[in-house]
N, C-alpha and C positions, 0 to 999 in steps of 0.2 A: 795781148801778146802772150806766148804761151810762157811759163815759168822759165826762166832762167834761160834763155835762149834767144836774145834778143840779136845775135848777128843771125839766127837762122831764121828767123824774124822778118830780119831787112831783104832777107834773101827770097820771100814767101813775096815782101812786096812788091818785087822787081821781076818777079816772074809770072811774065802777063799771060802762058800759056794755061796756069792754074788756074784761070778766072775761065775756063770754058763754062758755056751756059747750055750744053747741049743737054739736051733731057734724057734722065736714066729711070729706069724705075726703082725700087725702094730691092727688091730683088736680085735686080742685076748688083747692086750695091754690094748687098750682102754678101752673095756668092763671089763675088768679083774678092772683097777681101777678105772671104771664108779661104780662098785656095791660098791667100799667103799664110794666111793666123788662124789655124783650124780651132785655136778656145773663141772664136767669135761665129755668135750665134744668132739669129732675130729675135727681136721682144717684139711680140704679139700683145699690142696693148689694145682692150676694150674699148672702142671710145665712147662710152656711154657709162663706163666705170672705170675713168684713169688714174686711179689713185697712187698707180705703181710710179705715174709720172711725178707728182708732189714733191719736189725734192731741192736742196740747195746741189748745185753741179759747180764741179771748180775743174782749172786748167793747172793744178798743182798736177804733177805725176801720178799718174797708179802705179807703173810698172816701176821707178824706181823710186829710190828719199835721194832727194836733191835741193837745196835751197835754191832760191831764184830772189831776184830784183826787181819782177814783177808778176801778177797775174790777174785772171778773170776767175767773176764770180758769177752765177748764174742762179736764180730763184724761180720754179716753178710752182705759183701758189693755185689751192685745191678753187678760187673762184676765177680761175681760167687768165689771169692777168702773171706779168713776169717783172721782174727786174734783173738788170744786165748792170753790172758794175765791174770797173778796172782800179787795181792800185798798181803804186809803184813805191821805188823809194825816194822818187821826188816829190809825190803826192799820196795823200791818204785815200782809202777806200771811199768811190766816186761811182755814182749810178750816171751810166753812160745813156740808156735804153728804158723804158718802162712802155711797156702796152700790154694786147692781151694776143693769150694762146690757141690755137686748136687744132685737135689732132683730126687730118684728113689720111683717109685712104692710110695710113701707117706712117703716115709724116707729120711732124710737129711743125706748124707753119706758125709765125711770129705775124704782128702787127704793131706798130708802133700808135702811142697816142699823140692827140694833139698838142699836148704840155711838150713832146721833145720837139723844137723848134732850129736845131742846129742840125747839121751833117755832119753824120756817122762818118766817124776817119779810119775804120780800121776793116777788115775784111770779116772778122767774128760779125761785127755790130751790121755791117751789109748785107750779111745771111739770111732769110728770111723761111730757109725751109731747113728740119735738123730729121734726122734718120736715127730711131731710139733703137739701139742694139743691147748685148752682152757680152761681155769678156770672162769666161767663165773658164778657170783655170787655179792648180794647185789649191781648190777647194774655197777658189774666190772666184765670187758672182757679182760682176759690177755693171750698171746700167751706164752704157754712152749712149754720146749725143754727138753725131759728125755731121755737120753742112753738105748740102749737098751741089750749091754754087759753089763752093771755092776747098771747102776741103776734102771732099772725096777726089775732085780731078787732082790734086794734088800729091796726094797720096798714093793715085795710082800712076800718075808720072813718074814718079819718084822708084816705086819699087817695080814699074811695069817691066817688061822684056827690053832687053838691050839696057839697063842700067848696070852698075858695080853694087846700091845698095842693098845691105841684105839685115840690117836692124828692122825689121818687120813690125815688131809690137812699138819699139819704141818712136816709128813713125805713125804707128796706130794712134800714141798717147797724146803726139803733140798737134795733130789734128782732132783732137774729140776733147768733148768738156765730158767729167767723169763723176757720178753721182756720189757724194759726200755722206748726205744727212736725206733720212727722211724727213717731211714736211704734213704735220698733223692738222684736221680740222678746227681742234680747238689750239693751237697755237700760232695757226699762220697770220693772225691779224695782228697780234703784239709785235710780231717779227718785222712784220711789213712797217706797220707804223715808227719801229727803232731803228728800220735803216733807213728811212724814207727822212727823218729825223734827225741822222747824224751824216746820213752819204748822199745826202740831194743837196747839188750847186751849182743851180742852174745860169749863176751870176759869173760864172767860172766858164762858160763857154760861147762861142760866137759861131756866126751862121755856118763858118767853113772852121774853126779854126777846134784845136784837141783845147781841156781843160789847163788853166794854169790858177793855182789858187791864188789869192790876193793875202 
């Protein structure tokens, strides 16, 4: 759930029209929310040298400082595998997700491993396809990551024709996970093994049910 905004949250789950699975292409994406947010731009990643992708991605704000109650964390490491973790402040930083990556056609599609044996509760963790853009503005270059199951149609629900909203970036923010840190060849396996270490609790979840620590 995105930082700090957990009634808009409940509001994201209850609204079954965002969950459209109609196929877009990675283009129409673009353009579609270039004409609201002209600093967004496409990232043209190589897939035969993604190194630009390497990165920790968080759902902390770019566009403002705002404290929050909760959020996500996202790892893309350089040997094509991820991990997906959520805190809150009922619970500590928790790998919800782990599988591997790969970029098709200009889309980052997820696969989950055989180690996560529960069902994913939350619409981030059901996403299985993400759209790498840029936010490029006031001499900041940031790489996103926006779904393209459930948070692009949402997004554009939201500030399509015939709405009142007109917060344009800041519904940009809270659909897209937003690139923090890069993520180097000779550092991603210490990383991995100290969170995999301190934020794997796999005794913390059940087949349907969210983590509760013991």
């Amino acid at each position: 759930m995105k930082v700090g905004i957990f009634l808009v949250g409940l509001l994201f789950l209850f609204t079954s029209s965002a969950f459209s699975k109609n196929e877009i292409s990675d283009k129409e994406i673009i353009n579609t929310i270039k004409s609201y947010i002209p600093a967004i731009t496409e990232a043209t990643i190589n897939a035969d040298n993604p190194d630009t992708l390497f990165g920790h991605y968080s759902s902390k704000p770019f566009t403002r400082d705002m404290p929050g109650l909760s959020g996500e964390e996202f790892y893309l490491f350089p040997d094509k595998t991820f991990y997906y973790l959520q805190w809150a402040d009922i619970f500590p930083l928790t790998i919800y997700d782990i599988g591997t990556w790969n970029l098709k056609d200009g889309i980052l599609e997820l696969k989950s491993d055989n180690i996560i044996t529960w069902k994913q509760s939350s619409h981030r963790t059901e996403q299985r396809k993400y759209l790498p853009m840029y936010f490029i503005k006031n001499d900041k270059k940031i790489l996103l990551l926006m779904g393209t199951d459930w948070d692009f149609p949402y997004f554009n629900e939201q500030v399509g024709k015939g709405t009142t909203y007109t917060d344009y970036e800041w519904m940009l923010d809270i659909n897209t996970l937003n690139k923090k840190q890069n993520i180097g060849l000779s550092d991603y396996k210490k990383l991995k093994e100290k969170l995999f270490k301190e934020c794997w609790h796999p005794d913390w979840f059940t087949e349907t049910t969210s983590p509760a620590p013991k």
